[in-house]
C-alpha positions as CSV (number, residue, x, y, z in Angstrom):
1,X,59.7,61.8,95.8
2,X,59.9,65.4,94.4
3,X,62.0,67.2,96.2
4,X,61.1,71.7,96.0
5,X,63.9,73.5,94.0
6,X,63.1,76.5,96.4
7,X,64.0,74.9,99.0
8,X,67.2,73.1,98.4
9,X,68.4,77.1,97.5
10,X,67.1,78.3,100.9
11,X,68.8,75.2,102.7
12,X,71.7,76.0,100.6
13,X,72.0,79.6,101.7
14,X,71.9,78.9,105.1
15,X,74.5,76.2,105.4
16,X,76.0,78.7,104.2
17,X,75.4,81.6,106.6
18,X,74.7,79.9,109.3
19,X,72.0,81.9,110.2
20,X,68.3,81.7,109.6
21,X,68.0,85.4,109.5
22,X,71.0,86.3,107.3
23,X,69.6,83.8,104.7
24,X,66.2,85.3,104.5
25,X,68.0,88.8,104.3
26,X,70.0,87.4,101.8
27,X,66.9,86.0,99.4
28,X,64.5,88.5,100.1
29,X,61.9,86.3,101.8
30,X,60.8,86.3,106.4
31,X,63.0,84.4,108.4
32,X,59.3,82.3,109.2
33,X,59.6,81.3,105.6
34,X,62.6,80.3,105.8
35,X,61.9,77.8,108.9
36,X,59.2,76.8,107.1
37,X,60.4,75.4,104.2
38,X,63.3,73.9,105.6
39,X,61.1,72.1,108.2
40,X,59.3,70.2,105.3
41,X,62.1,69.6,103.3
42,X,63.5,67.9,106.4
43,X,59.8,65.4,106.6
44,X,60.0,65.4,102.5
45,X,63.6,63.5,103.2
46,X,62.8,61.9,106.3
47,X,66.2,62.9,108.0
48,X,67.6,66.4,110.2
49,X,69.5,68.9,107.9
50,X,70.1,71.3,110.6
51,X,71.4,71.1,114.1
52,X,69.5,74.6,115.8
53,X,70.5,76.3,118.8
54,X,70.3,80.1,120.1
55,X,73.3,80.8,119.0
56,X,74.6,78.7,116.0
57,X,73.0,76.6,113.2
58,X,75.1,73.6,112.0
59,X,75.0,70.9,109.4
60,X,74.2,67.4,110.5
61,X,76.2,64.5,108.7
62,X,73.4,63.7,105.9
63,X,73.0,67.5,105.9
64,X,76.8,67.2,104.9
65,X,75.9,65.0,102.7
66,X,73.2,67.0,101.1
67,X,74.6,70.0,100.4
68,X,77.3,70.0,97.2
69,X,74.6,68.0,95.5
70,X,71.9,70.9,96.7
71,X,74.3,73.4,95.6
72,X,75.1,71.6,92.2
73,X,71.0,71.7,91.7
74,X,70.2,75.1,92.6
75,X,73.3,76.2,90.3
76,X,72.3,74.1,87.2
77,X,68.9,75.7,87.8
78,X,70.1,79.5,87.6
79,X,71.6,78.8,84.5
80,X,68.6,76.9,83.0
81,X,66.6,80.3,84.0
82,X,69.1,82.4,82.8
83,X,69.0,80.6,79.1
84,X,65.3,82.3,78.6
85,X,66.0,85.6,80.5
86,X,67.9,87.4,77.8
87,X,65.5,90.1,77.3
88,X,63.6,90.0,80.5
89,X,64.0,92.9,83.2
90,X,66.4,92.6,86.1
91,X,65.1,92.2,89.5
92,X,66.0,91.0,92.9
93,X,69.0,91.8,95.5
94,X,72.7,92.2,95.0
95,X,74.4,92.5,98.2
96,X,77.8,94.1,97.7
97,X,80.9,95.7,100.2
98,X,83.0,98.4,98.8
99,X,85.5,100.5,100.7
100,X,84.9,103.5,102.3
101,X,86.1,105.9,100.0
102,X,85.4,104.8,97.1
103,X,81.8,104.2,97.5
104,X,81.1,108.0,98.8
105,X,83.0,109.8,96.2
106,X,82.7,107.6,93.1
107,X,79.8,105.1,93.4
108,X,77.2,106.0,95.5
109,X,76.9,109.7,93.5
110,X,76.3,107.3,90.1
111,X,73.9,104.7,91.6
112,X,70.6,106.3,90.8
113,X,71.5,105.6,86.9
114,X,72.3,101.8,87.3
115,X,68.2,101.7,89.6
116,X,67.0,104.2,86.9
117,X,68.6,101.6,84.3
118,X,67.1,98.4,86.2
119,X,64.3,100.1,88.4
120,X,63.0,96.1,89.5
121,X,66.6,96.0,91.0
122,X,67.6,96.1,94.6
123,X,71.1,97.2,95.8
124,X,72.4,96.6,99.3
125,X,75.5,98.6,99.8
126,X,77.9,97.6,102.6
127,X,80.4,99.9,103.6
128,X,83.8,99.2,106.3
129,X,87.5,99.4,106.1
130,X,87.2,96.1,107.6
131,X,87.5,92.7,105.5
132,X,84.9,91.2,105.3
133,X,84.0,87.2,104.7
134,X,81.9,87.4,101.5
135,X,80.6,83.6,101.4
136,X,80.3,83.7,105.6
137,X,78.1,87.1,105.1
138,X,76.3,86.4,102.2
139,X,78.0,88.9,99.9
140,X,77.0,88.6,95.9
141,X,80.6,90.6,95.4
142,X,83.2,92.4,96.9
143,X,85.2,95.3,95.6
144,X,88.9,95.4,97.5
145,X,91.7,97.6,97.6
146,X,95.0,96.2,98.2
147,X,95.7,92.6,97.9
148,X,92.1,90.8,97.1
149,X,92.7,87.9,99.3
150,X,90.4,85.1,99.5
151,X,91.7,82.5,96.5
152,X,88.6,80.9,97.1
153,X,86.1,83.2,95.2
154,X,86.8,84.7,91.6
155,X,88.0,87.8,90.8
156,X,89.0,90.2,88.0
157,X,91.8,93.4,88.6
158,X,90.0,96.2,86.9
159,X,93.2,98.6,87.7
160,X,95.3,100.3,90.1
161,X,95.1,103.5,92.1
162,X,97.9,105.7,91.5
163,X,99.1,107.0,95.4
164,X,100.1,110.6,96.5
165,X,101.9,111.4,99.6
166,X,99.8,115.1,101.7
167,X,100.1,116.5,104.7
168,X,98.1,119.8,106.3
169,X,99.4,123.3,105.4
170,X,99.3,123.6,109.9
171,X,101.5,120.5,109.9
172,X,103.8,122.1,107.6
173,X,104.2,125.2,109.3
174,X,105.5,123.0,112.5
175,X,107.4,121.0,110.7
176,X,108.8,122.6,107.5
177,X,108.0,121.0,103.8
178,X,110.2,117.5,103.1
179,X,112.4,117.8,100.0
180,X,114.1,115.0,100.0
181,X,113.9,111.7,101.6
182,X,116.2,112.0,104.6
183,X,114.2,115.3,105.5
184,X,111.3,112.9,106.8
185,X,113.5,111.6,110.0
186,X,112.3,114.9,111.6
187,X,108.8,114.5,110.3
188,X,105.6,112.3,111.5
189,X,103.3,110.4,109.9
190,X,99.9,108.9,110.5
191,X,100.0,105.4,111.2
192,X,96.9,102.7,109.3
193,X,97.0,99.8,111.2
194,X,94.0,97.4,111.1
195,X,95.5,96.1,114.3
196,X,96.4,99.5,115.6
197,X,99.2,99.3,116.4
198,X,100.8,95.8,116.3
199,X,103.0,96.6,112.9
200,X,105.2,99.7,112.8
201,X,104.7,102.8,111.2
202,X,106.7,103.3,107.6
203,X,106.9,105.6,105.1
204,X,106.5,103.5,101.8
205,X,108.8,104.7,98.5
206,X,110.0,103.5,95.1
207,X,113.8,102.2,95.1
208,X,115.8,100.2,92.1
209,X,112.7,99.5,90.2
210,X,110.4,98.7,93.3
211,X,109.2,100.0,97.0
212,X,111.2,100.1,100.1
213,X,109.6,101.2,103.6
214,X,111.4,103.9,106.0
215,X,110.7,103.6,109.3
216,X,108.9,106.7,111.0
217,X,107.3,108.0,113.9
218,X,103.7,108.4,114.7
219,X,101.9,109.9,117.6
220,X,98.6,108.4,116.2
221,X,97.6,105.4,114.9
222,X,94.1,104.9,113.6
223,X,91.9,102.2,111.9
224,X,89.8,103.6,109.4
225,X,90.0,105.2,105.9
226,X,88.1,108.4,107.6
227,X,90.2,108.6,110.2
228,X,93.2,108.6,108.4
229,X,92.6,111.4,106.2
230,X,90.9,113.4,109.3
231,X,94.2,113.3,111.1
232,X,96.2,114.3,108.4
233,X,94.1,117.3,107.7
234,X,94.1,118.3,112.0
235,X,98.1,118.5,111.3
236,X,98.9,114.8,112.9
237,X,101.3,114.0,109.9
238,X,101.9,112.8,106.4
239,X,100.0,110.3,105.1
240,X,100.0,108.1,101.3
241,X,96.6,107.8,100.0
242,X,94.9,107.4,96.7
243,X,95.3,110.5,94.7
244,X,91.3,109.9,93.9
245,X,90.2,111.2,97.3
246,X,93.1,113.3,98.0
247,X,92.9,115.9,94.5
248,X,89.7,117.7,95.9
249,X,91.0,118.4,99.4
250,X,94.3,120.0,97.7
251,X,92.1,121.7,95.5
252,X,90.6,123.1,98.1
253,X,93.7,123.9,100.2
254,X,93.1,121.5,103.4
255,X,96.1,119.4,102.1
256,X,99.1,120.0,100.6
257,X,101.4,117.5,98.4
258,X,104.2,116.5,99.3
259,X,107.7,114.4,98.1
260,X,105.9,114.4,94.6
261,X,108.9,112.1,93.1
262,X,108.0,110.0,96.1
263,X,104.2,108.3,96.0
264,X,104.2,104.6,97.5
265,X,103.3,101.5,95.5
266,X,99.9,101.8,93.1
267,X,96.9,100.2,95.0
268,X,95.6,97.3,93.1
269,X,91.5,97.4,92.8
270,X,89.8,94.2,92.3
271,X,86.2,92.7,92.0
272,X,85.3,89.8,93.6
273,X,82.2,87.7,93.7
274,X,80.8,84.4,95.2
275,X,79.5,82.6,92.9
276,X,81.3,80.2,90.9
277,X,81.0,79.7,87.1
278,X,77.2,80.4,87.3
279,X,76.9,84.0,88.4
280,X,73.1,85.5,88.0
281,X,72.4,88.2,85.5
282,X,71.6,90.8,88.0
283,X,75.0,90.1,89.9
284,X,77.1,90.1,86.1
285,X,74.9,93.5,85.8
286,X,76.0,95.5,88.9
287,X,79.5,94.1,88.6
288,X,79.8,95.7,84.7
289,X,78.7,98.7,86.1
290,X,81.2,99.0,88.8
291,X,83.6,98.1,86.6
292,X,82.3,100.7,83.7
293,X,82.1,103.6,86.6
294,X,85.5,103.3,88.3
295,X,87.2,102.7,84.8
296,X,88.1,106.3,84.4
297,X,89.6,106.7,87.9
298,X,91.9,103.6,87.4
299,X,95.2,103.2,85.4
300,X,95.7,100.0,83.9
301,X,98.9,98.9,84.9
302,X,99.4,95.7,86.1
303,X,95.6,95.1,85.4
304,X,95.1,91.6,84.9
305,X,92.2,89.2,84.9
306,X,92.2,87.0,87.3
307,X,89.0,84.5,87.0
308,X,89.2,80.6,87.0
């Protein structure tokens, strides 16, 4: 029996995704395709890989069975093709989620030189202040802000994000300028909550060699990156954001820093992706170049490689 390479990797993918549809997006090949070939690898074997419904697509027991030896395959055979790709162009997809910020003012600006550098190379560029699941939706890698979660998947620190505290020169006119620290109990801030609303709003600042929180009020909380910054700048209070998005808009004068001595605790940035030990060249090729392009906007501190 001679089982196709081709499609162990599409069965792979989606036991993976549990989709039919995310899989194809994933490979770059029609969701008839991908029926079609797992429907004959399924008579090749003889058995059911796949319980289908409407709304779900689950493993049967031998498609249990199946899959860390399928995944084991298709692996052993990206590295067998990577051995005699050395010189060879770059081509195919790299899916990829970075946050908000982050991918409007730093990467997205700097992407046509990575396609100008690899013009057989396909990016697909998610975008959310929500976490996302990386293996669930089919991510190649993940760029996060803030604790990286998921021990699961391997990850490097490329840096920190130094913080700044900014409020609106209107806000500042209601409320007068904080100088010190016990100033902010007649001040407001804008409250992030992913939850909105289920922790308390804090003001975050350094103490005996690390970061206390003072509680503050808020009279709005919000859930996004964009909105965070958008109240602050309508006057809604103080907020502590990366000094990489905030520099321009003081520049400019719609915010004003404030408590300078005062920035809560550097952001960590790290870069995750989904694949193991055997990660494909054009995945290793995006992720150097996300590392090379935010290097100059990150400080090194507490940097620290993290892969297994």
């Amino acid at each position: 029996m001679s089982v196709d390479l081709e499609s162990l990797k599409i069965f792979v993918k989606v036991a993976e995704l549990g989709s039919f549809t995310r899989a194809g997006e994933h490979l770059g090949v029609p969701k008839a395709r991908v029926s079609l070939r797992l429907s004959a690898l399924e008579a090749e074997l003889g058995v059911r890989l796949l319980q289908r419904t409407t709304r779900v697509v689950r493993l049967t027991p031998d498609g249990e069975e199946l899959l860390p030896r399928a995944r084991r395959l298709a692996r052993e055979a990206d590295e067998i093709g990577a051995m005699f790709q050395g010189g060879r162009a770059l081509r195919g997809r790299v899916r990829i989620d970075l946050p908000v910020h982050l991918a409007r003012d730093v990467i997205i600006p700097r992407l046509p030189e990575l396609l100008a550098r690899h013009p057989q190379l396909e990016v697909l560029v998610s975008t959310t202040d929500r976490r996302v699941e990386p293996l669930r939706e089919g991510f190649d890698c993940v760029l996060r802000i803030g604790a990286p979660g998921d021990e699961q998947l391997v990850g490097k620190r490329l840096g920190v994000l130094r913080m700044m505290n900014c409020a609106s020169p209107s806000y500042l006119r209601r409320h007068g300028t904080p100088l010190r620290l016990e100033d902010l109990d007649r001040h407001l801030v804008v409250h992030y909550s992913t939850t909105l609303g289920a922790d308390a709003p804090s003001f975050e600042y350094p103490h005996d060699g690390g970061y206390r929180e003072r509680p503050m009020r808020s009279v709005v909380t919000v859930n996004s990156a964009d909105a965070y910054v958008a109240a602050c700048v309508a006057g809604l209070g103080i907020i502590q954001a990366p000094r990489i998005g905030m520099l321009a808009r003081v520049a400019e004068g719609a915010l004003v820093e404030v408590l300078p001595a005062l920035p809560c605790a550097p952001m960590p940035v790290t870069l995750l992706h989904t694949h193991e030990r055997s990660v494909p060249r054009r995945v290793r090729a995006v992720m150097s170049w996300l590392a090379e392009v935010l290097s100059p906007h990150l400080d090194a501190l507490g940097g620290r490689d993290m892969s297994r």
